[in-house]
C-alpha positions as a Markdown table, in Angstrom:
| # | Residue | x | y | z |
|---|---|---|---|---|
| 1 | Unk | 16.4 | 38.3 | 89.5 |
| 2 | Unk | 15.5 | 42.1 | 91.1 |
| 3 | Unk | 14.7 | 40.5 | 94.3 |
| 4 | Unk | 16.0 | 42.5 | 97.4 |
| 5 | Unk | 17.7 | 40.9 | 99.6 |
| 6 | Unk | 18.8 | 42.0 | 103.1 |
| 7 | Unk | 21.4 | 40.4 | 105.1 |
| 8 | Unk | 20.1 | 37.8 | 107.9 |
| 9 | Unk | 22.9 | 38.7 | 110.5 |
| 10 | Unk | 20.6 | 42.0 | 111.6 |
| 11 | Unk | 17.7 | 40.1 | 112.5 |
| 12 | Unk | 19.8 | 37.2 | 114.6 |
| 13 | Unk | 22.0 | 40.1 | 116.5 |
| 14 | Unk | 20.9 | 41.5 | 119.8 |
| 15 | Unk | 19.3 | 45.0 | 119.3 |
| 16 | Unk | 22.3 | 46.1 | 121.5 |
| 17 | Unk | 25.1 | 46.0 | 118.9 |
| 18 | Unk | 24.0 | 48.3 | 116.7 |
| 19 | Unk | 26.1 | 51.7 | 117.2 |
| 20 | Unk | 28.9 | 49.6 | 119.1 |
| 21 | Unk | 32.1 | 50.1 | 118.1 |
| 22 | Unk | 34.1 | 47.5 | 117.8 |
| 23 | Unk | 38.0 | 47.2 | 116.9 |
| 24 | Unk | 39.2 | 43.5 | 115.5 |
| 25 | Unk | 42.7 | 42.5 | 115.4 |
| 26 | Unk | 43.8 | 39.4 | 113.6 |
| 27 | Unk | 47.2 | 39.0 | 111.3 |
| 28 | Unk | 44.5 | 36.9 | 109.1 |
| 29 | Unk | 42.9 | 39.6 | 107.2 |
| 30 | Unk | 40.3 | 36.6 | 105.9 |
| 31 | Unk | 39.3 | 36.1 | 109.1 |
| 32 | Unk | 39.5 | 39.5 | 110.3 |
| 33 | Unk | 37.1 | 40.4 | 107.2 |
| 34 | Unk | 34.1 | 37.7 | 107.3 |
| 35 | Unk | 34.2 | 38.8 | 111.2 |
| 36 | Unk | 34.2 | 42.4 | 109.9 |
| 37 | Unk | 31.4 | 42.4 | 107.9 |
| 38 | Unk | 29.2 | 40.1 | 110.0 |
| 39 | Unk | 29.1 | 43.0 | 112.9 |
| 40 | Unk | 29.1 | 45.6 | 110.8 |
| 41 | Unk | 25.6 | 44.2 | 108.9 |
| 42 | Unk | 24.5 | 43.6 | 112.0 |
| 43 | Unk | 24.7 | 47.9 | 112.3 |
| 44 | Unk | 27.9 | 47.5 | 114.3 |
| 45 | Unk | 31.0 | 50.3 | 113.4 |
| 46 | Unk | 33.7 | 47.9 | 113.0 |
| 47 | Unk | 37.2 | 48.2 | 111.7 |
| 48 | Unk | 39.9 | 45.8 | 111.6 |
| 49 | Unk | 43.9 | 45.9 | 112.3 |
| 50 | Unk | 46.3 | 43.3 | 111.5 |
| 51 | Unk | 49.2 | 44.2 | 114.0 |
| 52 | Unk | 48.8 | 44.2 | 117.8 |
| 53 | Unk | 51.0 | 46.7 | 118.3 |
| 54 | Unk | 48.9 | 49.1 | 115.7 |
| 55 | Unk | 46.2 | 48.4 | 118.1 |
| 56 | Unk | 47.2 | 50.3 | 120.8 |
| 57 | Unk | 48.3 | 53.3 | 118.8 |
| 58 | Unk | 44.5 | 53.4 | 117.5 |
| 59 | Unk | 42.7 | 52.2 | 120.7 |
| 60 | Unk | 44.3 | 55.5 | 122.7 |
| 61 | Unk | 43.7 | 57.7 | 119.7 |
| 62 | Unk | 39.9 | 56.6 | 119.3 |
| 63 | Unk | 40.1 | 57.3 | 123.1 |
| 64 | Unk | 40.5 | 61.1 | 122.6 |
| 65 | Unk | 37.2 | 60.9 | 120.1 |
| 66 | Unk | 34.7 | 57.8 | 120.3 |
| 67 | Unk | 36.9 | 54.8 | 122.7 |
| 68 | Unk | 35.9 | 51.5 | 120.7 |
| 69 | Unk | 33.4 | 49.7 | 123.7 |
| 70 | Unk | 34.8 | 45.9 | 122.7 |
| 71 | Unk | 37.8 | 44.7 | 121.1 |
| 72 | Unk | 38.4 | 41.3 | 119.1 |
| 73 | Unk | 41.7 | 39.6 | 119.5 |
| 74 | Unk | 42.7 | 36.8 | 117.9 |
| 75 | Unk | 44.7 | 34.5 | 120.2 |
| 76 | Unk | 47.6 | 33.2 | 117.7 |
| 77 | Unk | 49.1 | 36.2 | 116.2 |
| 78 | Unk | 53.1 | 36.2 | 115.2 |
| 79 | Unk | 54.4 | 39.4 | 116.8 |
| 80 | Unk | 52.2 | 39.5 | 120.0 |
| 81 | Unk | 49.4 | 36.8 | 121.1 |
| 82 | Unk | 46.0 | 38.2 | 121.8 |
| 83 | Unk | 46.3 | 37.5 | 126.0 |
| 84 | Unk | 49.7 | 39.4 | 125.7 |
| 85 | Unk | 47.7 | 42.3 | 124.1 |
| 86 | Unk | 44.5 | 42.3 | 126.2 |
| 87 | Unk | 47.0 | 42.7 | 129.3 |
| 88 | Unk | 48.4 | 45.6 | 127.6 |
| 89 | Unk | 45.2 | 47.0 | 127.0 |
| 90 | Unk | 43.7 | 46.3 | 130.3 |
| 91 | Unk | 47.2 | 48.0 | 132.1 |
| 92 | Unk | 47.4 | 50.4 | 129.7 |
| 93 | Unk | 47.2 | 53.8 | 131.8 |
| 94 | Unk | 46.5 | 56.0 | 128.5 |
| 95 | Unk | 43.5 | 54.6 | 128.0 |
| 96 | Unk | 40.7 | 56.3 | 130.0 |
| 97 | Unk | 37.9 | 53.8 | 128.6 |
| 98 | Unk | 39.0 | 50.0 | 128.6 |
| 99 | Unk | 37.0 | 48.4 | 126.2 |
| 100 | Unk | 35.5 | 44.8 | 126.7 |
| 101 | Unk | 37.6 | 42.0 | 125.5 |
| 102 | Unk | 37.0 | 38.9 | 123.5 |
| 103 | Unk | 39.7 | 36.7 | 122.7 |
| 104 | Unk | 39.2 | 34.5 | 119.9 |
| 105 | Unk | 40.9 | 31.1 | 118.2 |
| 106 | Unk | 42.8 | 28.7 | 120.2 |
| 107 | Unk | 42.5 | 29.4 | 124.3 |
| 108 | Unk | 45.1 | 26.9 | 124.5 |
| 109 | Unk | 47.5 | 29.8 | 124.0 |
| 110 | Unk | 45.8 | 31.7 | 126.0 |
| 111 | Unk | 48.3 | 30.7 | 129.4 |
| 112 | Unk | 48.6 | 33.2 | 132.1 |
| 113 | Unk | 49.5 | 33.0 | 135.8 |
| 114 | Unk | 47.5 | 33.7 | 139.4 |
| 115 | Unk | 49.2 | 37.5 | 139.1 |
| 116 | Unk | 47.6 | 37.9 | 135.1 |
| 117 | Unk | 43.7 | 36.8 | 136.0 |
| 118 | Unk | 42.5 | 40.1 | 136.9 |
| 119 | Unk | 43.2 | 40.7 | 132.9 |
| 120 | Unk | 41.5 | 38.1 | 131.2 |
| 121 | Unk | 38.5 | 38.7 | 128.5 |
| 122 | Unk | 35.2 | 38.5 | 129.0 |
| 123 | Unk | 34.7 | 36.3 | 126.3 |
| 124 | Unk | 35.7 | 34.0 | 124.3 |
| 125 | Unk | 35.2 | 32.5 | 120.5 |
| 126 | Unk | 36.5 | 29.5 | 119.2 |
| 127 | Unk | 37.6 | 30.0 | 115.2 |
| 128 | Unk | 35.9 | 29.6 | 113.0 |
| 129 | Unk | 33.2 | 32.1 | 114.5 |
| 130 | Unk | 29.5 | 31.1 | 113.5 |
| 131 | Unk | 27.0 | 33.3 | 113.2 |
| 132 | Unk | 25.5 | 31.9 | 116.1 |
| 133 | Unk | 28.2 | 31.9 | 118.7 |
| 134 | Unk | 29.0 | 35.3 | 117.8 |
| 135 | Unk | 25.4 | 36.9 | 118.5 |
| 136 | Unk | 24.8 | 34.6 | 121.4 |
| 137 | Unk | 28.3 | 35.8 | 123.2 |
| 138 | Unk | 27.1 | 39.6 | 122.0 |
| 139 | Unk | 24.0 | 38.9 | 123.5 |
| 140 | Unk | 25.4 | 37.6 | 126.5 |
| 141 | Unk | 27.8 | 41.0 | 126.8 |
| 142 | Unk | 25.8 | 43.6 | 125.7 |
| 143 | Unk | 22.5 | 42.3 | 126.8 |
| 144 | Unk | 23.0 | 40.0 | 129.8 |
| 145 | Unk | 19.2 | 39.9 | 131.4 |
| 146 | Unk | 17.3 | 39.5 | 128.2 |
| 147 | Unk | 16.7 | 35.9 | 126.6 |
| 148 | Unk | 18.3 | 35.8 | 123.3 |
| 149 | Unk | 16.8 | 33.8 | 120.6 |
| 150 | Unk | 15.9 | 30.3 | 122.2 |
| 151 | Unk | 16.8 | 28.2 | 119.4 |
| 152 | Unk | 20.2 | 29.1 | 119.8 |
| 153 | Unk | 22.8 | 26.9 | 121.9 |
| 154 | Unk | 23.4 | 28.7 | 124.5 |
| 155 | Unk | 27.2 | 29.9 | 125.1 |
| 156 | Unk | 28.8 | 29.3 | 128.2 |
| 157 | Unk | 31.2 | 32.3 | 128.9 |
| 158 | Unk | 34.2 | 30.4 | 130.9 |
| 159 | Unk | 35.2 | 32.2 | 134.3 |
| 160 | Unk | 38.7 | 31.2 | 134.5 |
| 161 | Unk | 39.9 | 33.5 | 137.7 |
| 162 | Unk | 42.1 | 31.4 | 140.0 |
| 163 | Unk | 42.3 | 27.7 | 137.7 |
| 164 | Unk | 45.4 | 26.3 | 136.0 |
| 165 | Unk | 44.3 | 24.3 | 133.3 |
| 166 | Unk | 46.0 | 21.3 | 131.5 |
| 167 | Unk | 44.5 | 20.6 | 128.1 |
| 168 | Unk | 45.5 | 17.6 | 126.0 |
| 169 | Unk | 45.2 | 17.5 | 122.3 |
| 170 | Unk | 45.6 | 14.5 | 120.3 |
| 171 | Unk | 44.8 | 16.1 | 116.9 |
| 172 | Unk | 48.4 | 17.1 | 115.2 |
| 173 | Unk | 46.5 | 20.1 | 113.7 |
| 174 | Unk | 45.1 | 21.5 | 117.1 |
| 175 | Unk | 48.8 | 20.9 | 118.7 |
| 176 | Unk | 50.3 | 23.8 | 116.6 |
């Protein structure tokens, strides 16, 4: 009713996200879109890809221009899993800027042996991504000695480095 309303995600988001650029790739493009536009409100220049391999083609040519400073993988994808693609990117000797990595969905997938640690993200988000998680893990990247927004749960970035993990899931729908 000619009320102007402005998005909430700018105010909750670290000042440090604006001008990032970030690359997101998920085969979901629902998911890849809500995630999308929540960094990009937050002033964030954002664009999505929906094949892993396609990310690696535009992650070295962004390289060349502007390199994209994180990138958003989604764990589950058909063609190439999103640990399989952050060890590409993190071995990847074309790119001269390796971006920071987040890997989000399932970590269950996410298995890897002692020789694979020294390429795991920095990060990870649990699907669906809340508002909440997702500035406090930005906050936590990009802005690591400031306190961020105390009424926030705080986000506990795992350190992985040296474990092997057995997790057991009960829940059909989690098993797949």
């Amino acid at each position: 009713f000619g009320l102007d309303v402005q998005p909430q995600t700018e105010t909750v988001f670290c000042s440090a996200v604006k001008e990032q650029k970030i690359l997101i790739v998920d085969d979901n493009p629902a998911a890849a879109q809500v995630l999308l536009e929540l960094l990009s409100d937050a002033g964030a220049l954002v664009e999505a890809i929906h094949h892993p391999l396609n990310a690696l083609e535009r992650l070295r040519l962004a390289d060349s221009k502007r390199a994209f400073d994180l990138v958003f993988c989604d764990s589950n994808m058909p063609t190439m899993g999103g640990m399989a693609l952050i060890r590409q990117i993190a071995k990847d000797s074309k790119l001269t800027h390796t971006p920071r990595l987040i890997l989000l969905g399932d970590t269950g997938d996410a298995e890897a042996t002692d020789s694979e640690f020294s390429y795991q993200p920095e990060a990870y988000l649990g699907k669906p991504v809340s508002v909440q998680k997702l500035a406090q893990c930005m906050a936590q990247l990009l802005e690591p000695e400031t306190q961020f927004l105390s009424g926030i749960p705080e986000v506990h970035l795992p350190q992985f480095k040296g474990l092997r993990i057995l997790l057991v899931e009960d829940n059909l729908t989690n098993q797949q």
